[in-house]
PDB file of N, CA, C, O and CB in Angstrom:
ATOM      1  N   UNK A   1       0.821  -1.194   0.000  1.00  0.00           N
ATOM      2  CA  UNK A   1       0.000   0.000   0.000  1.00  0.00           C
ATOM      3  C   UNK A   1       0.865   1.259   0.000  1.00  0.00           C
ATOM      4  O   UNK A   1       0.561   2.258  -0.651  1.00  0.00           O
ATOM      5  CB  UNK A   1      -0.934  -0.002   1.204  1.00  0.00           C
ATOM      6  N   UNK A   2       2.282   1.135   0.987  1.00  0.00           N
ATOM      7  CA  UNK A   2       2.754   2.329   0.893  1.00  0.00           C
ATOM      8  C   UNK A   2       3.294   2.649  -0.476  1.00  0.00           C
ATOM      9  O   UNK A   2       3.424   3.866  -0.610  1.00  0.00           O
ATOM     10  CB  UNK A   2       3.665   2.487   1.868  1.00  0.00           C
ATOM     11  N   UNK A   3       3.584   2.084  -1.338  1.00  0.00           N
ATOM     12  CA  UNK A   3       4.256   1.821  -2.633  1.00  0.00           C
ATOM     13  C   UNK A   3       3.543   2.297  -3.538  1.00  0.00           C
ATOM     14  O   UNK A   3       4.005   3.089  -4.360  1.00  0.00           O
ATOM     15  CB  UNK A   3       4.526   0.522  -2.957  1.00  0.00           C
ATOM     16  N   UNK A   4       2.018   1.810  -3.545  1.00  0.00           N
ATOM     17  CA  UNK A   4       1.319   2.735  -4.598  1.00  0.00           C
ATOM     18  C   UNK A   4       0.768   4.068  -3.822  1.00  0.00           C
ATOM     19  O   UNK A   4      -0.071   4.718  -4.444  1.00  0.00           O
ATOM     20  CB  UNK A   4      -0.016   1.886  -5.369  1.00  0.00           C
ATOM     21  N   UNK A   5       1.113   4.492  -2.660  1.00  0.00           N
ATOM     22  CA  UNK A   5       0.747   5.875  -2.376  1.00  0.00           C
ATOM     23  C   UNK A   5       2.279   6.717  -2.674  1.00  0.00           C
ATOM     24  O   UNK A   5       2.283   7.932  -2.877  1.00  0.00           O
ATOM     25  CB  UNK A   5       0.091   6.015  -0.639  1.00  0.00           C
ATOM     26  N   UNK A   6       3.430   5.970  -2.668  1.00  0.00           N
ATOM     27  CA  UNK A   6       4.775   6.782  -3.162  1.00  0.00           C
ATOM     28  C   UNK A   6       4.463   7.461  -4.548  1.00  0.00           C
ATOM     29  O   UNK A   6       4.579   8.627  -4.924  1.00  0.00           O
ATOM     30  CB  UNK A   6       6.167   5.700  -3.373  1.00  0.00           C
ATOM     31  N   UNK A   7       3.859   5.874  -5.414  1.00  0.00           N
ATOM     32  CA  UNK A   7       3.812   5.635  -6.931  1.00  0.00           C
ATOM     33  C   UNK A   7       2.982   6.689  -7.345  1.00  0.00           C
ATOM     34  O   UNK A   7       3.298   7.302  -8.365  1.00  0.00           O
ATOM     35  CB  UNK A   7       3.245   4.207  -7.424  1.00  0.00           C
ATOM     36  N   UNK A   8       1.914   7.018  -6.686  1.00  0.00           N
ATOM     37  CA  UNK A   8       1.008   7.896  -7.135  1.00  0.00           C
ATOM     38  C   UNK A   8       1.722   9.895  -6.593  1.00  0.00           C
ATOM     39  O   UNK A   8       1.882  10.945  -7.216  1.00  0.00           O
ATOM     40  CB  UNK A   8      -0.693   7.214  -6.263  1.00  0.00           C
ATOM     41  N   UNK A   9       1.914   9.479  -5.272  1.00  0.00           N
ATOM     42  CA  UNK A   9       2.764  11.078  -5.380  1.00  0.00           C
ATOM     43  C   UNK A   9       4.062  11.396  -6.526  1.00  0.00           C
ATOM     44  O   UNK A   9       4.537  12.490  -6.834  1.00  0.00           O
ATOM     45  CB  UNK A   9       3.593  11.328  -3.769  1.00  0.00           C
ATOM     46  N   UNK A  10       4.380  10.218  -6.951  1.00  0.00           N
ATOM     47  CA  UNK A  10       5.506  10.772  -7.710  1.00  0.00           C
ATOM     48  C   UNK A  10       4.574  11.270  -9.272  1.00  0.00           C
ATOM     49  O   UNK A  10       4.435  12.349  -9.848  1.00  0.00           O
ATOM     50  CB  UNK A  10       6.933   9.381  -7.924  1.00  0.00           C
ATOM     51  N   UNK A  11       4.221  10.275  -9.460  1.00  0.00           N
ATOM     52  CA  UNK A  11       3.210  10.622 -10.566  1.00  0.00           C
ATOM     53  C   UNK A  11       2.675  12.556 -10.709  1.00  0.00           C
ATOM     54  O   UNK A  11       2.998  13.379 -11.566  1.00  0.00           O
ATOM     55  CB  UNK A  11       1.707   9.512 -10.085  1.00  0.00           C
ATOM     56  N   UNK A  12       1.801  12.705  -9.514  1.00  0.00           N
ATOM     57  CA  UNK A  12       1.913  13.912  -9.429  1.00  0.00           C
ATOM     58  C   UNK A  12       2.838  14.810  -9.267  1.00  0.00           C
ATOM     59  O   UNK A  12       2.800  15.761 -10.048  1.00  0.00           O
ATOM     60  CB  UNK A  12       1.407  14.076  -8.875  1.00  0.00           C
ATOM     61  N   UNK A  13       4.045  14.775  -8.111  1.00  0.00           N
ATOM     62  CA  UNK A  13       5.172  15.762  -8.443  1.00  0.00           C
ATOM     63  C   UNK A  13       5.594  15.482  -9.937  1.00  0.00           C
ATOM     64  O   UNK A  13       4.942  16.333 -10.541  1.00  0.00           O
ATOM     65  CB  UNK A  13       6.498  15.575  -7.397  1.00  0.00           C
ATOM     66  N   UNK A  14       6.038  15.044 -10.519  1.00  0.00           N
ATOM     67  CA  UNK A  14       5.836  14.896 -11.889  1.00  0.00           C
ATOM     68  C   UNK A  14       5.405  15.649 -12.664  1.00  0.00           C
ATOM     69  O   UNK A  14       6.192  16.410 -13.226  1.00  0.00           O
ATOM     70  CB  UNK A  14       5.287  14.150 -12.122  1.00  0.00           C
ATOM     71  N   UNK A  15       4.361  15.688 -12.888  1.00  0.00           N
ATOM     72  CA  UNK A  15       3.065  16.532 -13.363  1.00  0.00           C
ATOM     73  C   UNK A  15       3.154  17.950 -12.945  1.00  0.00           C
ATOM     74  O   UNK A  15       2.761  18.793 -13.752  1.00  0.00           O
ATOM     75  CB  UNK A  15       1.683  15.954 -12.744  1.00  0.00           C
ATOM     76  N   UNK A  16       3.633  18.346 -11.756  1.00  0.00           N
ATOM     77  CA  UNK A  16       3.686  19.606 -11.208  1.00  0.00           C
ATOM     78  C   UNK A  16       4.938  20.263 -11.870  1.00  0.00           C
ATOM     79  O   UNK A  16       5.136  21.405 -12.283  1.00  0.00           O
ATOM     80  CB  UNK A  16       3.735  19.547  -9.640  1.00  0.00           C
ATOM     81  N   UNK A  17       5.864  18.924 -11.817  1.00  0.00           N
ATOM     82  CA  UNK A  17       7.032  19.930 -12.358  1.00  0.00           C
ATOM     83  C   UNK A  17       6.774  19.973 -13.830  1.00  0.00           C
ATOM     84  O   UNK A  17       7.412  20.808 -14.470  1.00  0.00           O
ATOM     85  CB  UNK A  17       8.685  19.396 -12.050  1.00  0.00           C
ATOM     86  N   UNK A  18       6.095  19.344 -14.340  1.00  0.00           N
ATOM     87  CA  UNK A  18       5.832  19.588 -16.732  1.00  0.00           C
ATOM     88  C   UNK A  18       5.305  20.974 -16.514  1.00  0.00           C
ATOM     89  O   UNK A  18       5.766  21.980 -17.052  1.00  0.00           O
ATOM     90  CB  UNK A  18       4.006  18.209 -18.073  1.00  0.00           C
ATOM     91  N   UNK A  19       3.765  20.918 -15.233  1.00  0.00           N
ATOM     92  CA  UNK A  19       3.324  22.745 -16.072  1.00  0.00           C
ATOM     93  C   UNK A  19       4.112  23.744 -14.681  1.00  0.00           C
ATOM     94  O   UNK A  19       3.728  24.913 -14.646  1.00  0.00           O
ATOM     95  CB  UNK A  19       0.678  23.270 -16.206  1.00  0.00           C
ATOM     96  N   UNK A  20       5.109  23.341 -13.636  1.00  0.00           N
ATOM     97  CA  UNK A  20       5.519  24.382 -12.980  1.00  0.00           C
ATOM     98  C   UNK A  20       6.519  25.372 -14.070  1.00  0.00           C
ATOM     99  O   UNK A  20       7.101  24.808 -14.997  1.00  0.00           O
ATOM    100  CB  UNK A  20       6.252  23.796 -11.646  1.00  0.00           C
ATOM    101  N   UNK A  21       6.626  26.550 -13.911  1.00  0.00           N
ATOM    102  CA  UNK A  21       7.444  27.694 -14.627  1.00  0.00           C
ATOM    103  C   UNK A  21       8.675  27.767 -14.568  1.00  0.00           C
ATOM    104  O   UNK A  21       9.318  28.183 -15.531  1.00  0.00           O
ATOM    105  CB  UNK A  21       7.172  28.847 -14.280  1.00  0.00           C
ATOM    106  N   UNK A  22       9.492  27.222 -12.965  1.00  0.00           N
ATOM    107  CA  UNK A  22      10.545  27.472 -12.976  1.00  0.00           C
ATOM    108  C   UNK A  22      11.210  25.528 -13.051  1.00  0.00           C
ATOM    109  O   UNK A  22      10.842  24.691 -12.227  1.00  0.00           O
ATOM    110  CB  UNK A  22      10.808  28.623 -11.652  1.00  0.00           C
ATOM    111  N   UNK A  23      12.006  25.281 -13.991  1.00  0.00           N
ATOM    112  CA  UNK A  23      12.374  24.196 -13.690  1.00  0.00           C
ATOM    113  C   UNK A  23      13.994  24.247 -13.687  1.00  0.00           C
ATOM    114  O   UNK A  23      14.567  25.335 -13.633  1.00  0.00           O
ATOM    115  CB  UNK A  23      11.720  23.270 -14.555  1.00  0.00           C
ATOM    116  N   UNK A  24      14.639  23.140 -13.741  1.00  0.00           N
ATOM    117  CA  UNK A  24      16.190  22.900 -13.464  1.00  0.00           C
ATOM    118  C   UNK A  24      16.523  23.785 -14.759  1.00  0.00           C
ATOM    119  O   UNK A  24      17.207  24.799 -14.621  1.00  0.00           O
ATOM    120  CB  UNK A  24      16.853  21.060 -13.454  1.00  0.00           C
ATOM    121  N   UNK A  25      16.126  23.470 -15.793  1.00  0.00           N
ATOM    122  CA  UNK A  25      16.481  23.613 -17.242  1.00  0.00           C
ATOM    123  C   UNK A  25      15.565  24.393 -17.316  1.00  0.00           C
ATOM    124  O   UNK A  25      14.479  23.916 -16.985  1.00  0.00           O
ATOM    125  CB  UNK A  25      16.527  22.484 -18.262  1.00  0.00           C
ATOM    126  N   UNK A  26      15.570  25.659 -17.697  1.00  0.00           N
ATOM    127  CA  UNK A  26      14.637  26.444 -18.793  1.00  0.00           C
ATOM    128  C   UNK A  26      14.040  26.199 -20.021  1.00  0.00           C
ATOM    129  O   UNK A  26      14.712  25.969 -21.027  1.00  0.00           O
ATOM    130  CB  UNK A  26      15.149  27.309 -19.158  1.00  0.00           C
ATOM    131  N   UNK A  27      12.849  26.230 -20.014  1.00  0.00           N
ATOM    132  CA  UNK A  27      12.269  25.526 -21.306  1.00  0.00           C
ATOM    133  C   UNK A  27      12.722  26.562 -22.551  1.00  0.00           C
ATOM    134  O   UNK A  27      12.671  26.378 -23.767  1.00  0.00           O
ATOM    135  CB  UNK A  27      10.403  25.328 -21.202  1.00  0.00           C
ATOM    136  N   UNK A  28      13.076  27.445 -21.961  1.00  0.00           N
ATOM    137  CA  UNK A  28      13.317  28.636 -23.260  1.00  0.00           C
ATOM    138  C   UNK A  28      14.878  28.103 -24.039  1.00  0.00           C
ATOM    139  O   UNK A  28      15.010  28.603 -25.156  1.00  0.00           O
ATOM    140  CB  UNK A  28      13.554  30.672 -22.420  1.00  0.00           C
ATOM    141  N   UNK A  29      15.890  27.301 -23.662  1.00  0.00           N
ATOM    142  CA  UNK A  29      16.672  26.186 -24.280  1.00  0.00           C
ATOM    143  C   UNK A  29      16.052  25.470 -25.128  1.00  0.00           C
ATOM    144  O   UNK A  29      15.386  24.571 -24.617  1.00  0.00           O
ATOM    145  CB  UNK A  29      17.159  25.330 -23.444  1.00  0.00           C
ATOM    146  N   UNK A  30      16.016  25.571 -26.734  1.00  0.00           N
ATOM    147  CA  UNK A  30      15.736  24.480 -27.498  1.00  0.00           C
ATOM    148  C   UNK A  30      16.431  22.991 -27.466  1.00  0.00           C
ATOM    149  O   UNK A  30      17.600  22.668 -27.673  1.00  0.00           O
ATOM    150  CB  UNK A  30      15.883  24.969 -28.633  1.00  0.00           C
ATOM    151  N   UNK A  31      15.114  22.096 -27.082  1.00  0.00           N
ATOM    152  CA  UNK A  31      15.670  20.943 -26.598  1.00  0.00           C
ATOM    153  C   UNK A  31      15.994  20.671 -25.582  1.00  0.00           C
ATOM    154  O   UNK A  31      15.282  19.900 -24.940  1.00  0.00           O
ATOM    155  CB  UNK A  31      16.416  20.673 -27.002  1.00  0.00           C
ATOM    156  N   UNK A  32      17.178  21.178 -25.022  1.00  0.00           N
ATOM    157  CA  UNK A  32      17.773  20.262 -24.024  1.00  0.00           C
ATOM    158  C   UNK A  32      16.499  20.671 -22.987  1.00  0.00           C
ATOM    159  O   UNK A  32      15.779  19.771 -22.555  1.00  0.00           O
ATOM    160  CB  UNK A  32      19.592  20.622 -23.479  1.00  0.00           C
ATOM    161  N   UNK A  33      16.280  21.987 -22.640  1.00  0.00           N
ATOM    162  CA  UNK A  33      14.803  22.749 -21.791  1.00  0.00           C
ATOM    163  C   UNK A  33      13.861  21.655 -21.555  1.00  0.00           C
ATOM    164  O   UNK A  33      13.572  21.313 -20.408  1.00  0.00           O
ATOM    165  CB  UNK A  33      13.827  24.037 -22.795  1.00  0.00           C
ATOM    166  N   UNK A  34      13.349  21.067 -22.639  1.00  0.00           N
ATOM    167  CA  UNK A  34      12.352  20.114 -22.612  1.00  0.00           C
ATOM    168  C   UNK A  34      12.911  18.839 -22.029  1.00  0.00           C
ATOM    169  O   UNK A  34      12.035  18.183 -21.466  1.00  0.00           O
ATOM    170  CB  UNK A  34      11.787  19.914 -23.962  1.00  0.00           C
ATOM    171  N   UNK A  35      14.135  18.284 -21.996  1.00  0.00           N
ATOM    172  CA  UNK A  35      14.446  16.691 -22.080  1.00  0.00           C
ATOM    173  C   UNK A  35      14.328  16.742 -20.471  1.00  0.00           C
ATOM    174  O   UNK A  35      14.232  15.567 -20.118  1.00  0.00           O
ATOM    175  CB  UNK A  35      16.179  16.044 -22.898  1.00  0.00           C
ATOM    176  N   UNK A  36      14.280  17.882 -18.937  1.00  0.00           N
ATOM    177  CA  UNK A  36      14.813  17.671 -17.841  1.00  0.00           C
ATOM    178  C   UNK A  36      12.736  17.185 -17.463  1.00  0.00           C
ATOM    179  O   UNK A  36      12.300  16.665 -16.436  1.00  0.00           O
ATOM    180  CB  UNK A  36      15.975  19.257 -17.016  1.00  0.00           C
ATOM    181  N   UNK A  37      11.941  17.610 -18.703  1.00  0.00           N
ATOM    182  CA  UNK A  37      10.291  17.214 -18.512  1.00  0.00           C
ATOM    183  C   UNK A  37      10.126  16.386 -18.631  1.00  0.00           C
ATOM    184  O   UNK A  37       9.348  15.706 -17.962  1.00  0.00           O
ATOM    185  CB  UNK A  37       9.323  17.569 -19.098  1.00  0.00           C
ATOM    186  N   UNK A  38      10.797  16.030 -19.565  1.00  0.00           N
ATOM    187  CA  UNK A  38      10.746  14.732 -20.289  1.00  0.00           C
ATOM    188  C   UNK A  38      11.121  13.083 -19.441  1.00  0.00           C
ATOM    189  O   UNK A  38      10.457  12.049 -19.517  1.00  0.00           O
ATOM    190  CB  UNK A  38      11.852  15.019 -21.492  1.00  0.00           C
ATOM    191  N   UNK A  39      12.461  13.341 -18.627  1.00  0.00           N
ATOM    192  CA  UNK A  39      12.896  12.443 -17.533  1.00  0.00           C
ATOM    193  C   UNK A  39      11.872  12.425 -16.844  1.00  0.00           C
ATOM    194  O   UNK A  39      11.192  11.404 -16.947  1.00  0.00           O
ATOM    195  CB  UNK A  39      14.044  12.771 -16.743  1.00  0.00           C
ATOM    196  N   UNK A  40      11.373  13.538 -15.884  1.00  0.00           N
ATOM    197  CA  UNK A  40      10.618  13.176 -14.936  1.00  0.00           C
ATOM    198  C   UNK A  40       9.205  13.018 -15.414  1.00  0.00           C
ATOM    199  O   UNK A  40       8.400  12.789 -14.511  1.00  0.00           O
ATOM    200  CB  UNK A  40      10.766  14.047 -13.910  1.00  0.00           C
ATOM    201  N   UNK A  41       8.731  13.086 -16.610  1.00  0.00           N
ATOM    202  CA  UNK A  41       7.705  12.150 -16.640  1.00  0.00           C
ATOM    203  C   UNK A  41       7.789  10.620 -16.788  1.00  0.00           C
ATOM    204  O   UNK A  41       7.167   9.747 -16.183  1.00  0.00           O
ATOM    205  CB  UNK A  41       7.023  12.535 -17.540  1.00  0.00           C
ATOM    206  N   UNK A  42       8.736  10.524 -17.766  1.00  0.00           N
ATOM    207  CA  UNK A  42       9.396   9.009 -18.064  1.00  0.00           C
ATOM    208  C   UNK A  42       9.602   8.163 -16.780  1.00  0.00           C
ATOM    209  O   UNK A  42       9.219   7.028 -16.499  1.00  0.00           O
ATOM    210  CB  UNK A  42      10.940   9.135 -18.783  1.00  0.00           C
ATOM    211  N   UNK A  43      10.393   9.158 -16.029  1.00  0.00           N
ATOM    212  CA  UNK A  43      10.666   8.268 -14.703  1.00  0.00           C
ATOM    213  C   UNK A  43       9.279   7.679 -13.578  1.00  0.00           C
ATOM    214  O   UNK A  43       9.019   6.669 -12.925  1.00  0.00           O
ATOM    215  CB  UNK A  43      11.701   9.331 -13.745  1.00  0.00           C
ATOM    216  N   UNK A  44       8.620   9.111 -13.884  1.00  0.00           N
ATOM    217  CA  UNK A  44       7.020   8.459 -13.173  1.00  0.00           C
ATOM    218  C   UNK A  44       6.763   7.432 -13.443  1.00  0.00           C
ATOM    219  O   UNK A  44       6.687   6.406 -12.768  1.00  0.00           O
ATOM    220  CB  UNK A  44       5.723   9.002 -13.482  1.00  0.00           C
ATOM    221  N   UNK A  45       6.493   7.784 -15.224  1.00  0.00           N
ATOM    222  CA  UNK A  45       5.704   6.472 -15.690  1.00  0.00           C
ATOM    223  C   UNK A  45       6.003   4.774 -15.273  1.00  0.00           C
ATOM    224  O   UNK A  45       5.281   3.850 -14.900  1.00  0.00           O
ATOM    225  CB  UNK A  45       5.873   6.534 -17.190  1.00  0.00           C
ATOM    226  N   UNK A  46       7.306   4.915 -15.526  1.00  0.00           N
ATOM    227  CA  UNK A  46       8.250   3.618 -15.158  1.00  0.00           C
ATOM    228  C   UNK A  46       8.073   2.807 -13.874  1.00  0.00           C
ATOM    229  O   UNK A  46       7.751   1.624 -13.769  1.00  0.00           O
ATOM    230  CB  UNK A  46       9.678   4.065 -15.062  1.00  0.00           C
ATOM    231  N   UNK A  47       8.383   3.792 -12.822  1.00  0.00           N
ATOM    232  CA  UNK A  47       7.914   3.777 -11.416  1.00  0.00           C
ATOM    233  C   UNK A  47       6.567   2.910 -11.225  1.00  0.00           C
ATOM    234  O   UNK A  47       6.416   1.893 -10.548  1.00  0.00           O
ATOM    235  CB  UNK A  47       7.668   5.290 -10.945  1.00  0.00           C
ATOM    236  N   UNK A  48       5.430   3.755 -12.187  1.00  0.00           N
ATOM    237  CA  UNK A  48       4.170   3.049 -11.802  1.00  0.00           C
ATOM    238  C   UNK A  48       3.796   2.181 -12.691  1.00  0.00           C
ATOM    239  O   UNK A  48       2.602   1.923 -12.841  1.00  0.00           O
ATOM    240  CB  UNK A  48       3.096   3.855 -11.585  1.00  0.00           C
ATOM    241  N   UNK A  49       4.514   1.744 -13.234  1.00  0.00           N
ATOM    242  CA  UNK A  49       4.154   0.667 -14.687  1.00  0.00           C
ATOM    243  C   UNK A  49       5.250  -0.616 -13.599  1.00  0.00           C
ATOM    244  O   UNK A  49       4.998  -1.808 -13.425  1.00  0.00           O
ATOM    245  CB  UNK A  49       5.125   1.449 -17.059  1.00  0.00           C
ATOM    246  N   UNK A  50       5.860  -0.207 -13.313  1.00  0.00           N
ATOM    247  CA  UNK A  50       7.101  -1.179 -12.406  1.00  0.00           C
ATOM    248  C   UNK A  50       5.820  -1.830 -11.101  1.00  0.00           C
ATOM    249  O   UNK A  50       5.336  -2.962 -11.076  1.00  0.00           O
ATOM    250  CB  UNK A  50       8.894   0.242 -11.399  1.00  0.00           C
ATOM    251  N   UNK A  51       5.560  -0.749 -10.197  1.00  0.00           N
ATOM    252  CA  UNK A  51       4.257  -0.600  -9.384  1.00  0.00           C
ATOM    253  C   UNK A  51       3.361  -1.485  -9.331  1.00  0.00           C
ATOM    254  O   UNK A  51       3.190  -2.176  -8.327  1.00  0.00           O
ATOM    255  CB  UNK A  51       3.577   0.347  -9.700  1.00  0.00           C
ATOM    256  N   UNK A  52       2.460  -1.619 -10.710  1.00  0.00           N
ATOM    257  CA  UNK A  52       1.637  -2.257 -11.433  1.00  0.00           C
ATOM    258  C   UNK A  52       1.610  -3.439 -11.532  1.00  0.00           C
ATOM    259  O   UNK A  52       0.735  -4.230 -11.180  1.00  0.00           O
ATOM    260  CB  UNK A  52       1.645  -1.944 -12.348  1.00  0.00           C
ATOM    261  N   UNK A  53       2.951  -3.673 -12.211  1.00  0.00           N
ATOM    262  CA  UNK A  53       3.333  -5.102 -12.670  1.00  0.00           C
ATOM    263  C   UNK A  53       3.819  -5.892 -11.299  1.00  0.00           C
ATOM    264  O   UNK A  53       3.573  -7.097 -11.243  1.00  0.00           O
ATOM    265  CB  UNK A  53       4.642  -5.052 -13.902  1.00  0.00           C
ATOM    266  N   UNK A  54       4.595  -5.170 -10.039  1.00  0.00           N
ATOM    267  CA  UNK A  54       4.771  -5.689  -8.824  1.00  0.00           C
ATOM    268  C   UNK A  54       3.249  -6.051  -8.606  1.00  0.00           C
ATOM    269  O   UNK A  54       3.062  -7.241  -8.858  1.00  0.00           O
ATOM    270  CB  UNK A  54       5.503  -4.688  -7.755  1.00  0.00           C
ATOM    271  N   UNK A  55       2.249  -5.468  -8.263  1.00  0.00           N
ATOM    272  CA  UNK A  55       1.003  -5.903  -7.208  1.00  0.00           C
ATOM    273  C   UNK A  55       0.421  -6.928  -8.065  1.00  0.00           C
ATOM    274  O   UNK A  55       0.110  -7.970  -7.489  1.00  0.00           O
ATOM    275  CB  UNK A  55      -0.236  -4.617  -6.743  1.00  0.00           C
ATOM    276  N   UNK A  56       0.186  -6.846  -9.438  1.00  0.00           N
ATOM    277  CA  UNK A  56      -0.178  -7.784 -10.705  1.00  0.00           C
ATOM    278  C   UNK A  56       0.391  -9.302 -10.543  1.00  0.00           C
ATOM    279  O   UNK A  56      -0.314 -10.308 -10.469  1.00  0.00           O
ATOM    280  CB  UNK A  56       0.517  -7.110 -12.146  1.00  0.00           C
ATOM    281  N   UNK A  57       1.679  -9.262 -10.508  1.00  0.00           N
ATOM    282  CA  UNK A  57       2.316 -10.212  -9.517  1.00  0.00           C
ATOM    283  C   UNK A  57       2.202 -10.644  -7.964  1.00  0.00           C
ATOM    284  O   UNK A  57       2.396 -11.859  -7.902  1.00  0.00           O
ATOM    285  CB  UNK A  57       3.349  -9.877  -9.571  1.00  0.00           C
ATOM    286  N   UNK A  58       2.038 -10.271  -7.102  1.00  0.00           N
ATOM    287  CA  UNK A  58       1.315 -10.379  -6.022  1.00  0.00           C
ATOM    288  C   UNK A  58       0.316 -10.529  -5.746  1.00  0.00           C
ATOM    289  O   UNK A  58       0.091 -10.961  -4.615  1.00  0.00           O
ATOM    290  CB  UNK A  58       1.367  -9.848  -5.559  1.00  0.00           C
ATOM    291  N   UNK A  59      -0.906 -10.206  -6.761  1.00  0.00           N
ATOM    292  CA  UNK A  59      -2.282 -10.776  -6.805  1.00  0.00           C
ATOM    293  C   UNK A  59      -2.467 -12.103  -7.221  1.00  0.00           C
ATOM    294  O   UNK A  59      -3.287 -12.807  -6.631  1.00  0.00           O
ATOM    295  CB  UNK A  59      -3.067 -10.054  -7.607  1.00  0.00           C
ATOM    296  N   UNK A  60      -1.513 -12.729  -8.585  1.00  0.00           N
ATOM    297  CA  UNK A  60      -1.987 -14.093  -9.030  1.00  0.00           C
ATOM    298  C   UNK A  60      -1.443 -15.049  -8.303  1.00  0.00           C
ATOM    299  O   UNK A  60      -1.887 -16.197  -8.265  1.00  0.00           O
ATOM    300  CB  UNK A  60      -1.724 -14.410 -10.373  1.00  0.00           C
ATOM    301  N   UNK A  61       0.249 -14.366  -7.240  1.00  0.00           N
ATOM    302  CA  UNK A  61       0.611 -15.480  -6.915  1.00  0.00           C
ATOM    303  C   UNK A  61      -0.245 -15.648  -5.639  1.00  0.00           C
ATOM    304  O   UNK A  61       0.096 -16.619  -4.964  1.00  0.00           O
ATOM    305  CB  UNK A  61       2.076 -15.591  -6.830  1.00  0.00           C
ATOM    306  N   UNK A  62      -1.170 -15.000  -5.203  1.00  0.00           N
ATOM    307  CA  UNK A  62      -1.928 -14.857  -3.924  1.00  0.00           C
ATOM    308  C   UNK A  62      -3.240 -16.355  -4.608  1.00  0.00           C
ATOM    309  O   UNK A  62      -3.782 -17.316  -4.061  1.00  0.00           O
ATOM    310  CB  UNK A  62      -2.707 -12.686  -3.599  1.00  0.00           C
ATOM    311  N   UNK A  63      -3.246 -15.828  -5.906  1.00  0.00           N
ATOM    312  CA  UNK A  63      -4.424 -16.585  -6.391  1.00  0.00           C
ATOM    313  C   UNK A  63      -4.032 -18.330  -6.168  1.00  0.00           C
ATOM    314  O   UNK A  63      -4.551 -19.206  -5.476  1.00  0.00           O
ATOM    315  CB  UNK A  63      -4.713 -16.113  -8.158  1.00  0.00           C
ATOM    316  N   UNK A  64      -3.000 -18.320  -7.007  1.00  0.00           N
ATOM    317  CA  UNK A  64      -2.561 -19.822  -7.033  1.00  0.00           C
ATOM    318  C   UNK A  64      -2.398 -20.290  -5.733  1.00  0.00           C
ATOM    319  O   UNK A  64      -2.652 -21.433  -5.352  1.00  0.00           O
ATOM    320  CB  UNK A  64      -1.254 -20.087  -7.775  1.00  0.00           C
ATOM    321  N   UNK A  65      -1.996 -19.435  -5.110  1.00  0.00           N
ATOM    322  CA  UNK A  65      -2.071 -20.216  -3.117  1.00  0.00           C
ATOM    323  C   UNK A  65      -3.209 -20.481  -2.936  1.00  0.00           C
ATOM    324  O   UNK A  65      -3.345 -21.580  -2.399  1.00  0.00           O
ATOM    325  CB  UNK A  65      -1.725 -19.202  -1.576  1.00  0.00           C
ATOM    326  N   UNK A  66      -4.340 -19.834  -3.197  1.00  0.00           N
ATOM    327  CA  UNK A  66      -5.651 -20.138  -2.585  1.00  0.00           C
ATOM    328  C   UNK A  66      -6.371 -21.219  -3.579  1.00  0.00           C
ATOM    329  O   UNK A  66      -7.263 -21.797  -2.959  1.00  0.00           O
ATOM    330  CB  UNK A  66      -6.569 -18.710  -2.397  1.00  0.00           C
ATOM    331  N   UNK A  67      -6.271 -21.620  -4.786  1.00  0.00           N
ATOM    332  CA  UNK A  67      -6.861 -22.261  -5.302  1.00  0.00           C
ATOM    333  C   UNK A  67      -5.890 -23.506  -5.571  1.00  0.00           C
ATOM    334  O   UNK A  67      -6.036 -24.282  -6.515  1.00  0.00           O
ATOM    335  CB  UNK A  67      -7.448 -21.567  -6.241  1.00  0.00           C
ATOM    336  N   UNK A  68      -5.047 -23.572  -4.766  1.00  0.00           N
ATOM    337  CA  UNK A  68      -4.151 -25.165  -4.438  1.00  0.00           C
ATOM    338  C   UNK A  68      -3.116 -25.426  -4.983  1.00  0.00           C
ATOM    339  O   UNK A  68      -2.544 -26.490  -4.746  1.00  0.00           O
ATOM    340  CB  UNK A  68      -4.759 -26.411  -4.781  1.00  0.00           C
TER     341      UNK A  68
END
């Protein structure tokens, strides 16, 4: 549980930093500006696709225990 409440705040800081104004990199840099948005959405995504596939895994092997 604590894992998808990390998974989901990162998701949002994430998100805060694509439309926040001031970031590491200035978006006013062609290119490189954009790529420091670009990581931290990527990295969210990953995080909760990683997330996903952990509990996805933890649900069937829960299944096969209970059904023998």
């Amino acid at each position: 549980m604590l894992k998808m409440i990390c998974c989901i705040a990162a998701d949002i800081l994430a998100l805060i930093y694509l439309i926040w104004p001031f970031d590491i990199v200035p978006d006013i840099m062609p290119v490189v500006g954009f790529m420091d948005d670009l990581i931290a959405i990527l990295a969210a995504v990953a995080f909760t696709i990683k997330t996903i596939r952990d509990r996805f895994k933890d649900s069937v092997n829960r299944g096969k225990k209970n059904n023998g």
